[in-house]
N, C-alpha and C positions, 0 to 999 in steps of 0.2 A: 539431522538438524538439531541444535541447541537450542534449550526452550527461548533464549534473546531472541533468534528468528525466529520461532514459532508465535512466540507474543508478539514481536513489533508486526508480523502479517497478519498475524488475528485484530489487530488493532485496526489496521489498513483496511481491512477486506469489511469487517463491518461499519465503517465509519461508511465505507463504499454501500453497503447493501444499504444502509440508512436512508442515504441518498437515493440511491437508485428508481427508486416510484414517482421523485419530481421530476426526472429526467423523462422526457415523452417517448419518445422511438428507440426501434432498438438500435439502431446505426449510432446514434447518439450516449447511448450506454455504453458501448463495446468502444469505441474514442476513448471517452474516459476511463473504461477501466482499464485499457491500456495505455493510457497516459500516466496514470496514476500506478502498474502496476511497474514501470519504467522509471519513473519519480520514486518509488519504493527503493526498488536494486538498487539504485543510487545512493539515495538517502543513507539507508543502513549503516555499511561502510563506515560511511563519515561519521555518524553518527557514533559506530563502536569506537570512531578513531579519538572522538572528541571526549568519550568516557573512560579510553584508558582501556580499550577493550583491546582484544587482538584481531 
């Protein structure tokens, strides 16, 4: 991995654990981390595309 993805998931994941204590159950956690971890891969991409990245 390039540190670009290593940061933009480190960004991700704790903005995630931030979160994650107001979230009650765990069914409810694991949703969103896999929502959010799906809206990531995504994300990125577009994002290197829109910076000129490759």
């Amino acid at each position: 991995m390039d540190p670009v993805t290593i940061a933009f998931y480190a960004i991700i994941c704790g903005g995630l654990s931030a979160a994650s204590p107001a979230m009650p159950r765990l069914p409810v956690r694991l949703a969103v981390g896999a929502a959010v971890g799906i809206a990531a891969s995504f994300a990125l991409p577009v994002l290197r595309g829109m910076a000129g990245g490759y």
